[in-house]
KETORKE-735377 format. One record per residue: x, y, z of N, C-alpha, C in turn; residue number from 1; residue in three letters. Coordinates in steps of 0.05 Angstrom, whole numbers, plus 5000, padded with zeros to 4 digits. Example, Ala and Ser with C-alpha at 12.3 -4.5 7.8 and 13.67 -1.06 7.14 Angstrom:
ATOM    n_x    n_y    n_z   ca_x   ca_y   ca_z    c_x    c_y    c_z   tinu   paba
ATOM   5264   4886   5156   5246   4910   5156   5264   4934   5156      1    ALA
ATOM   5257   4955   5142   5273   4979   5143   5258   5001   5157      2    SER
% end
This chain:
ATOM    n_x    n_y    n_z   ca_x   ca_y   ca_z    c_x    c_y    c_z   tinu   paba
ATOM   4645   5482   4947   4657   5456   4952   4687   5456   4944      1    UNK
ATOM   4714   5450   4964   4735   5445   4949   4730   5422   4925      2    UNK
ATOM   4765   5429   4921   4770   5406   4906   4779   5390   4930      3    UNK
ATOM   4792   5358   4916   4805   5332   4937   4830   5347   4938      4    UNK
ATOM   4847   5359   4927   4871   5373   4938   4863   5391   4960      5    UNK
ATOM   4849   5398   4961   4843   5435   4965   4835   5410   4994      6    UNK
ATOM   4814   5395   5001   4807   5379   5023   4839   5370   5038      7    UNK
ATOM   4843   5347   5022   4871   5347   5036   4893   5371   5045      8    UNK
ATOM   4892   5381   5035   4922   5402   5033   4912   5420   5069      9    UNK
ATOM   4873   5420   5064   4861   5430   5098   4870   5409   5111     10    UNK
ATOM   4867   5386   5107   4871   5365   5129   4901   5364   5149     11    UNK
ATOM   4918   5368   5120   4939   5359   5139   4955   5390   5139     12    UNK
ATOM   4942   5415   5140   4942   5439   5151   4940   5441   5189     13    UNK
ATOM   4934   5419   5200   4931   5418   5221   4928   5396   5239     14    UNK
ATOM   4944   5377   5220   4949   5343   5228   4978   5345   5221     15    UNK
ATOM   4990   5337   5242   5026   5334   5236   5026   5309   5240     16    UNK
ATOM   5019   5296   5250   5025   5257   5258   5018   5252   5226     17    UNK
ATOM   5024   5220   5231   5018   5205   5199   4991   5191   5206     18    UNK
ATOM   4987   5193   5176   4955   5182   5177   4957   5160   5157     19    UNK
ATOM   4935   5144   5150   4942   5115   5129   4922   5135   5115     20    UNK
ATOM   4923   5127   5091   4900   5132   5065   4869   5124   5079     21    UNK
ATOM   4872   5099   5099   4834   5094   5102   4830   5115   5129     22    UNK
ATOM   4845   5124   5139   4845   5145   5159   4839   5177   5146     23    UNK
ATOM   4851   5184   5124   4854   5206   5114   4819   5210   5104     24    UNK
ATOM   4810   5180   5095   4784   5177   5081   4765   5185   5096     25    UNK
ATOM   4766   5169   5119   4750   5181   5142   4745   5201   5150     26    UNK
ATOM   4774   5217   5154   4772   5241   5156   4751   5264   5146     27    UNK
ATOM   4757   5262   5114   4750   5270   5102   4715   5263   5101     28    UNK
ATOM   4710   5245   5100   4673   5233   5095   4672   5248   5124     29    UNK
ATOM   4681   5249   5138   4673   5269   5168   4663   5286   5167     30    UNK
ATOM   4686   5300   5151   4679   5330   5139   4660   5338   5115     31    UNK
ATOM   4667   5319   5103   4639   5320   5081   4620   5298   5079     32    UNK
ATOM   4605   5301   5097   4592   5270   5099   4575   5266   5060     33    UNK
ATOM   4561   5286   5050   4563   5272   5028   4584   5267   5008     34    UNK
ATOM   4606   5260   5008   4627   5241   4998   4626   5250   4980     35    UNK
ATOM   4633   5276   4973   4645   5283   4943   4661   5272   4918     36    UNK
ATOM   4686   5266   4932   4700   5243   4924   4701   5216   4935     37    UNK
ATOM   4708   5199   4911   4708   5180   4912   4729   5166   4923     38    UNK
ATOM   4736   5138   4939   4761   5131   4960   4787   5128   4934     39    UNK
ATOM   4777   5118   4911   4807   5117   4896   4813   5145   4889     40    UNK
ATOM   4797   5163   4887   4803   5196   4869   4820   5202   4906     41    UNK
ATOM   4813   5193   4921   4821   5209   4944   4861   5196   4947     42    UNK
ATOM   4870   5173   4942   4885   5156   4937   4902   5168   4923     43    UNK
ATOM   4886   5176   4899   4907   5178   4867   4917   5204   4884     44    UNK
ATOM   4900   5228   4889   4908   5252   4901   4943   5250   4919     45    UNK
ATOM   4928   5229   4939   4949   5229   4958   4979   5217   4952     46    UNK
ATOM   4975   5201   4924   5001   5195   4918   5014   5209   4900     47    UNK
ATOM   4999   5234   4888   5006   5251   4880   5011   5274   4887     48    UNK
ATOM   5000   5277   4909   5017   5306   4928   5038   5298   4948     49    UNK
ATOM   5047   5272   4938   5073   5261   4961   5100   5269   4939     50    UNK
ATOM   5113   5286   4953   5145   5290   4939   5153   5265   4931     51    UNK
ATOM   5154   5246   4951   5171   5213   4946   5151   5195   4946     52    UNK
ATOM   5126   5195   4929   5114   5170   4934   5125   5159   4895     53    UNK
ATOM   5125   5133   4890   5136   5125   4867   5117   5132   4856     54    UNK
ATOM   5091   5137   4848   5073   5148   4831   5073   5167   4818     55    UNK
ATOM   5081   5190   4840   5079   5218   4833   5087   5233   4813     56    UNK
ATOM   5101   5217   4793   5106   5226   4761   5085   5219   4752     57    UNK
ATOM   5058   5196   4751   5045   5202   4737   5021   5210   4740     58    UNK
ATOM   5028   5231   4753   4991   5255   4766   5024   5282   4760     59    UNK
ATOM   5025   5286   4740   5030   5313   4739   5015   5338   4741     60    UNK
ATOM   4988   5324   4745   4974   5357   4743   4972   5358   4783     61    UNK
ATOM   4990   5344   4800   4988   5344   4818   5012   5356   4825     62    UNK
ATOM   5032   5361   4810   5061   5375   4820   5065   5400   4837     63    UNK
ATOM   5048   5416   4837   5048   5447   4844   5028   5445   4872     64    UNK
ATOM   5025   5419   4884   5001   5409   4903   5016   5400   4922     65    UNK
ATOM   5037   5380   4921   5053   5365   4931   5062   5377   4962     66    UNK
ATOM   5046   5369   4976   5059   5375   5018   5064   5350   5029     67    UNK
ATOM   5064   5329   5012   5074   5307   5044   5090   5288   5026     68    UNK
ATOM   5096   5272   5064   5116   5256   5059   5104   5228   5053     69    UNK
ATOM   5106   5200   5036   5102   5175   5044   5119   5158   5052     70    UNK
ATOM   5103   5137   5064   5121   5112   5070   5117   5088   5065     71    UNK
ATOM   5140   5072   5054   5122   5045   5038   5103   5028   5059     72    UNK
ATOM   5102   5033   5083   5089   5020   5100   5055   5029   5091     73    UNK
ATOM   5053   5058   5079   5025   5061   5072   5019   5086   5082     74    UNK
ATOM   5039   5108   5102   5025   5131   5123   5043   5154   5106     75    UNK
ATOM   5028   5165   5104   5028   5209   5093   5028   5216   5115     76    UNK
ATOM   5042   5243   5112   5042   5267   5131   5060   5285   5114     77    UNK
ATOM   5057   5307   5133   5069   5330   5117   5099   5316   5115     78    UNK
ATOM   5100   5337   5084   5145   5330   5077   5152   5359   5108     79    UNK
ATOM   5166   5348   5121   5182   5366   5139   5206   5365   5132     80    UNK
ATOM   5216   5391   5125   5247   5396   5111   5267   5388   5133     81    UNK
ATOM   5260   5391   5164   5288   5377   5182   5288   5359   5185     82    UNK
ATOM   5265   5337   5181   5280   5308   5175   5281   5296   5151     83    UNK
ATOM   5268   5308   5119   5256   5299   5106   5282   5319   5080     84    UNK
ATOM   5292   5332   5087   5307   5357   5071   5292   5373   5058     85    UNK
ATOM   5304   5383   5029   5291   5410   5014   5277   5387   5000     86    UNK
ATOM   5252   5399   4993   5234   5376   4971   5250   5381   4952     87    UNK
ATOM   5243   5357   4926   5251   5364   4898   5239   5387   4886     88    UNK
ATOM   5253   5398   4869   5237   5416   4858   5218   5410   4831     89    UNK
ATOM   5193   5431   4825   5170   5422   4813   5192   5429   4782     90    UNK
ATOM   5183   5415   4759   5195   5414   4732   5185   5449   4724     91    UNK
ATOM   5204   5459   4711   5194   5485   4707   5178   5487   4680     92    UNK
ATOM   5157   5502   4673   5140   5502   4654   5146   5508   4630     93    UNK
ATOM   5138   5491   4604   5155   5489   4584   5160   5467   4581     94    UNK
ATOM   5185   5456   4604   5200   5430   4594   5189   5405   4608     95    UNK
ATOM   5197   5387   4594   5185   5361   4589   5199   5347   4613     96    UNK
ATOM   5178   5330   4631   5199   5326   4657   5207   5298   4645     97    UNK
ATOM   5232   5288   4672   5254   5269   4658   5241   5241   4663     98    UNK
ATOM   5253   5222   4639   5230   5196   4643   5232   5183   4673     99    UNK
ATOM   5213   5174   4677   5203   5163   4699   5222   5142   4714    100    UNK
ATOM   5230   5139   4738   5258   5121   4756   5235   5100   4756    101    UNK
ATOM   5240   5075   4744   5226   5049   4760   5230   5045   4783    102    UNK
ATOM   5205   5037   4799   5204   5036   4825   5230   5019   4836    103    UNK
ATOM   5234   5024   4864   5263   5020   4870   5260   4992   4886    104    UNK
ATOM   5277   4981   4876   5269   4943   4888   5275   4949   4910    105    UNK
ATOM   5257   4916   4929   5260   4922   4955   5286   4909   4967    106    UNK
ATOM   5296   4909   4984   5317   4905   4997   5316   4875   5000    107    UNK
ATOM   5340   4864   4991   5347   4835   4986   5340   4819   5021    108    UNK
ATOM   5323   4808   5030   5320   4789   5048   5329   4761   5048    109    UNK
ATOM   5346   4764   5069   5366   4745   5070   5366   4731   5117    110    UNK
ATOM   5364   4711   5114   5348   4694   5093   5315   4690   5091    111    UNK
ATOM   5310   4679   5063   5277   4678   5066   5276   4657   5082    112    UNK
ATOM   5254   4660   5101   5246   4632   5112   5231   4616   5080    113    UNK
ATOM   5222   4585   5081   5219   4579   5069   5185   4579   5051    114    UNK
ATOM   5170   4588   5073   5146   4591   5069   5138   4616   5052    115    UNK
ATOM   5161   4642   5059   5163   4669   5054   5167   4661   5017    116    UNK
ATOM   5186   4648   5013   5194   4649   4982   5184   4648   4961    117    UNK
ATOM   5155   4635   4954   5143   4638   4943   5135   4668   4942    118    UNK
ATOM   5112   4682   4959   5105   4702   4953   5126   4715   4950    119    UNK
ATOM   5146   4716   4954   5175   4737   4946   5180   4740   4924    120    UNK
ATOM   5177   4708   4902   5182   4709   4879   5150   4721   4863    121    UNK
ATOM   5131   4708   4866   5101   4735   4865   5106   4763   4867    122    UNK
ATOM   5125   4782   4885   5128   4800   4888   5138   4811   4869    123    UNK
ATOM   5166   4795   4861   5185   4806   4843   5169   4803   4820    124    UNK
ATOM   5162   4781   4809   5148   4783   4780   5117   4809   4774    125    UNK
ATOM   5110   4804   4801   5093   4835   4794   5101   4868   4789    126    UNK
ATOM   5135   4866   4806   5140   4890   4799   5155   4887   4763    127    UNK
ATOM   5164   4862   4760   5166   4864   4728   5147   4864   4702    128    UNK
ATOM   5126   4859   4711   5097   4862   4708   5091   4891   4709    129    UNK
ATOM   5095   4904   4726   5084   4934   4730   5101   4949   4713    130    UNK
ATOM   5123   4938   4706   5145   4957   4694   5136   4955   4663    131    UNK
ATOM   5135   4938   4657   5111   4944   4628   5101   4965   4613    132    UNK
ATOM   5096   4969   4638   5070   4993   4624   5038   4988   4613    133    UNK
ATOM   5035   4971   4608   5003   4974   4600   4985   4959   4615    134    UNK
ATOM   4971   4969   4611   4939   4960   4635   4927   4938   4641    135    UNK
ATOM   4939   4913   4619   4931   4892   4625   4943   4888   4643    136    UNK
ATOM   4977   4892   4642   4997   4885   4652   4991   4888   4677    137    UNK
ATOM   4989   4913   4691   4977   4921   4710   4969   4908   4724    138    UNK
ATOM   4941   4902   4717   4922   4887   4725   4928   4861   4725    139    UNK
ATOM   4950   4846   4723   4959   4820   4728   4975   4824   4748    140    UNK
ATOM   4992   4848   4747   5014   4846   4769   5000   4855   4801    141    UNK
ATOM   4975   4871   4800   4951   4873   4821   4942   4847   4837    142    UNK
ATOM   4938   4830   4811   4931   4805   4817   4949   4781   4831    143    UNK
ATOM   4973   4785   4817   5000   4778   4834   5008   4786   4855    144    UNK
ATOM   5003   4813   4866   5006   4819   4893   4989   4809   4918    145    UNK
ATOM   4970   4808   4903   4942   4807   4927   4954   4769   4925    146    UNK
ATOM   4956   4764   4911   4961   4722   4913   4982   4724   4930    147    UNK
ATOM   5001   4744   4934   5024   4739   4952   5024   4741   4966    148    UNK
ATOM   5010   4767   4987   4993   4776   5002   4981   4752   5019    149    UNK
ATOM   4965   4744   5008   4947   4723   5022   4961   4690   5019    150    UNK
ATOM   4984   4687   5012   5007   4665   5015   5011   4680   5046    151    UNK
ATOM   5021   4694   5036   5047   4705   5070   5028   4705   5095    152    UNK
ATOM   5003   4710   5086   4985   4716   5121   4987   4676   5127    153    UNK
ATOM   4977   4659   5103   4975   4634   5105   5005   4623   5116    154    UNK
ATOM   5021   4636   5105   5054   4627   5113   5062   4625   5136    155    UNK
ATOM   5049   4652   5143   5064   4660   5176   5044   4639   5194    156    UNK
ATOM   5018   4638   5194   5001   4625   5212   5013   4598   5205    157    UNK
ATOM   5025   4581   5193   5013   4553   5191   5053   4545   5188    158    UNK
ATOM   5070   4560   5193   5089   4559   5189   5103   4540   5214    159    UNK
ATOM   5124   4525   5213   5133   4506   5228   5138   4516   5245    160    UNK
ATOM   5137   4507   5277   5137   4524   5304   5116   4538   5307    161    UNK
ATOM   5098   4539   5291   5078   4560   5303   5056   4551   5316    162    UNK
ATOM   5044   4524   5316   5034   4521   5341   5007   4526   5331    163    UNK
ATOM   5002   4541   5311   4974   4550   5300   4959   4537   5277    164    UNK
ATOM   4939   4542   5267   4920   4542   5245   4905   4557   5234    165    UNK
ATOM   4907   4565   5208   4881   4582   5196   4854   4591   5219    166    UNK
ATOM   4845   4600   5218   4823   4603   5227   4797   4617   5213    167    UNK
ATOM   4780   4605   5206   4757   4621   5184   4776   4610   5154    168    UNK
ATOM   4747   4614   5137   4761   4608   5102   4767   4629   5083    169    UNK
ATOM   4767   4651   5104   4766   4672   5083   4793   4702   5093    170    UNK
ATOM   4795   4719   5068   4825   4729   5069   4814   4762   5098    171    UNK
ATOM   4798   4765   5094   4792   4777   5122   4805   4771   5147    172    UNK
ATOM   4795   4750   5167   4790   4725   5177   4827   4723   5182    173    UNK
ATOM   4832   4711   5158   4860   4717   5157   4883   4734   5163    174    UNK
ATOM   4876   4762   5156   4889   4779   5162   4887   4796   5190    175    UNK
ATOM   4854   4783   5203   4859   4789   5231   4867   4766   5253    176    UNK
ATOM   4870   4751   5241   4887   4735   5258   4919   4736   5257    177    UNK
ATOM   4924   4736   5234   4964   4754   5231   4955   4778   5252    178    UNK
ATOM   4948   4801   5250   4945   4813   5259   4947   4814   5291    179    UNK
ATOM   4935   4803   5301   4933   4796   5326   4956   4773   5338    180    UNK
ATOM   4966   4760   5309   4998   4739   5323   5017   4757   5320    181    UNK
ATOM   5021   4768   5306   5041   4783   5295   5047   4810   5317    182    UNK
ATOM   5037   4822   5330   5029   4846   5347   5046   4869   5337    183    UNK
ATOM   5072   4880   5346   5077   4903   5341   5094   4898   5315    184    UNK
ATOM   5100   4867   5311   5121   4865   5280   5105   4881   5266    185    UNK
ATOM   5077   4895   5266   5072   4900   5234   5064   4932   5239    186    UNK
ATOM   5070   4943   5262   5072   4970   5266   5083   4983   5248    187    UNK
ATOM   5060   5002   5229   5072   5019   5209   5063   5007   5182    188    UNK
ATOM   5043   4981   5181   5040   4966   5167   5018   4975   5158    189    UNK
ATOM   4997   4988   5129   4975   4990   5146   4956   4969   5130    190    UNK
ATOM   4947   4955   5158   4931   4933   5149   4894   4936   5129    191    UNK
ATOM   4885   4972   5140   4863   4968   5132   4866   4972   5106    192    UNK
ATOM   4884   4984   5093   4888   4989   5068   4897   4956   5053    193    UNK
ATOM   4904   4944   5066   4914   4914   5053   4881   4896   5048    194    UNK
ATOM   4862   4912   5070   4841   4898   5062   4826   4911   5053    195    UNK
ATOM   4827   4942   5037   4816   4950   5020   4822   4941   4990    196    UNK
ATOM   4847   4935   4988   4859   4931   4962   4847   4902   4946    197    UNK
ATOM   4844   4882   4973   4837   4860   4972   4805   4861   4963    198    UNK
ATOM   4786   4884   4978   4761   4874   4962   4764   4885   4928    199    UNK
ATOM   4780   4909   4929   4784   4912   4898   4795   4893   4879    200    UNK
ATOM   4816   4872   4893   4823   4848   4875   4791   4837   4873    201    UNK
ATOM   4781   4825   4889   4758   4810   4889   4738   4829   4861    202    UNK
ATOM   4744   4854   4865   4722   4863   4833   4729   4855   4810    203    UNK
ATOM   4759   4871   4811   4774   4849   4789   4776   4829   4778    204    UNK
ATOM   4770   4815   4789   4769   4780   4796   4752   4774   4776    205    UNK
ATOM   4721   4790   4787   4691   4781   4795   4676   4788   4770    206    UNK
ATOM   4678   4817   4765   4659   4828   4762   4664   4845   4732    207    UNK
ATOM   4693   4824   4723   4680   4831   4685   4714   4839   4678    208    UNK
ATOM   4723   4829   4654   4743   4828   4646   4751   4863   4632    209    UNK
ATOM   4736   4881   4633   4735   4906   4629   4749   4937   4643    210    UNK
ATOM   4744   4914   4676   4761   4942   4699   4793   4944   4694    211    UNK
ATOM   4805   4962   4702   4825   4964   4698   4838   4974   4723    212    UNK
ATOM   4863   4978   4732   4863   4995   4755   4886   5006   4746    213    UNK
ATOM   4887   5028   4766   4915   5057   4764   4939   5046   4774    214    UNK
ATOM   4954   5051   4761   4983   5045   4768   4993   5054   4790    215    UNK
ATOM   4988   5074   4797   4987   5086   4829   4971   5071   4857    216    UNK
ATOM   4949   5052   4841   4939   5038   4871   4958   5017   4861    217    UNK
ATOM   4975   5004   4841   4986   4979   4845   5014   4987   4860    218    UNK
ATOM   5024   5005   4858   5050   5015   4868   5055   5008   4896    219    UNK
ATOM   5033   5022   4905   5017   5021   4928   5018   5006   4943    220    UNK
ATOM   4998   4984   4937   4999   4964   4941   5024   4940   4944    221    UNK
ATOM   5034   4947   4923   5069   4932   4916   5088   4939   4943    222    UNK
ATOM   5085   4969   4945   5102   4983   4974   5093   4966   4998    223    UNK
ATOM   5069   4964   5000   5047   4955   5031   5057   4924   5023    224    UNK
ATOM   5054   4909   5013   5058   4876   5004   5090   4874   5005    225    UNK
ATOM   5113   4895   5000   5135   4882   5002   5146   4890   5032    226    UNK
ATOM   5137   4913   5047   5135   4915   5069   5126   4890   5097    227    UNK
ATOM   5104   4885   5083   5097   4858   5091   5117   4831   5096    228    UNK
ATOM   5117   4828   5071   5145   4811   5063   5172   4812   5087    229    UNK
ATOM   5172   4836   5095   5197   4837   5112   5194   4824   5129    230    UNK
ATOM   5169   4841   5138   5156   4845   5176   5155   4805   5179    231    UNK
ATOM   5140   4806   5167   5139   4777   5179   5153   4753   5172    232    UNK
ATOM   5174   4760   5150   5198   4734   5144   5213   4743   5164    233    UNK
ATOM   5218   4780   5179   5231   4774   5202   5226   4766   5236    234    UNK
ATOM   5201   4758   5225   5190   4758   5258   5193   4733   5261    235    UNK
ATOM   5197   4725   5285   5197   4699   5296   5172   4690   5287    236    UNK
ATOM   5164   4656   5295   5140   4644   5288   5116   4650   5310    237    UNK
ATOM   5085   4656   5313   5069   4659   5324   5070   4641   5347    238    UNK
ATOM   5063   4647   5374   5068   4628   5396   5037   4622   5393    239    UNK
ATOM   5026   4589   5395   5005   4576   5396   4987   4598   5413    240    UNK
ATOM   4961   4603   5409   4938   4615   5416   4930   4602   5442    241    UNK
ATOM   4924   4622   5465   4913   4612   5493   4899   4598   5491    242    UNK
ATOM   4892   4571   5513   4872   4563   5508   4844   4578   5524    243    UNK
ATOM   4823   4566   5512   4802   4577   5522   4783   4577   5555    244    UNK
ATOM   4797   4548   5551   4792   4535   5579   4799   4552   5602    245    UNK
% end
């Protein structure tokens, strides 16, 4: 049996397009239908064999693994040196690598529409939340993302000019209906991973003041949610839904 490196590193040995994390998963349970690893061990991997994913300082035992590229939209693929340059190089053995770059703020949006602002300011306090360092922290600033998250799907649908309404009471429901208003604005976006993260808020939530989660799925997540943030404070408002008649 590989290891989850040793799996990945075959995968994208003969996949050059980009794949999202719930694609790579698939892949993988394909190939090993009994599911060796687990979907977050498969995650932590992948943000640790990315040269530029903001995680990747803290999976050092992943440094000497490292083949692809990410994107805050959510998609891996191989690092290709002609569009991507020379990777960084791995810390040489011995020395102590250099402290860690806090993740790099997102690009000032100007202007927010007004519905957008809220979750914007949710955004920002989670990444000062994440900067912390400790695991409660974490796990609040998780919790802050996913609330912002599910503002912006509510924002965009119900937003002035749009002609629309919620539809269903639940954040599923929700995010396939953005989905379907929104059309190519969120190309590059990846949505199934926004609703994987979401049932893991819901454990969090739910199921006992004890879980904790990896700083690497909140990063993550923070990349995919401020990405978000763009796509749809830049998109025009949803044109009212056909009627059925």
């Amino acid at each position: 049996m590989p290891t989850c490196a040793d799996a990945i590193e075959e995968l994208f040995a003969t996949e050059f397009g980009s794949l999202t994390a719930p694609e790579v998963i698939d892949r993988l349970y394909a190939r090993w239908p009994d599911r060796p690893w687990k979907e977050t061990t498969i995650r932590h991997h992948l943000a640790g064999m990315s040269f530029n994913h903001t995680s990747a300082h803290h999976l050092p035992g992943l440094v000497n693994r490292r083949i692809l590229h990410w994107t805050r939209g959510g998609h891996y693929r191989r690092w290709d040196p002609a569009k991507d340059g020379a990777p960084p190089p791995a810390p040489e053995a011995g020395k102590s690598r250099p402290a860690p770059v806090p993740p790099r703020p997102s690009p000032m949006l100007v202007p927010l529409k007004p519905w957008a602002a809220t979750p914007a300011g949710m955004l920002k306090n989670a990444r000062a939340l994440l900067q912390s360092g400790s695991d409660e922290q974490q796990k609040r600033a998780f919790l802050e993302i996913d609330g912002a998250v599910e503002l912006l799907l509510k924002g965009y649908i119900t937003q002035p000019g749009s002609g629309r309404r919620l539809e269903g009471q639940y954040f599923p429901q929700w995010l396939a209906q953005v989905a379907a208003a929104a059309g190519d604005v969120l190309k590059g976006i990846d949505l199934r991973a926004i609703a994987w993260y979401h049932r893991l808020r819901n454990q969090l939530q739910h199921e006992g003041s004890g879980l904790t989660v990896e700083r690497s799925t909140v990063e993550a997540y923070l990349g995919i949610a401020e990405a978000l943030l763009k796509a749809l404070n830049d998109a025009p408002p949803p044109r009212a839904a056909p009627s059925r008649g």
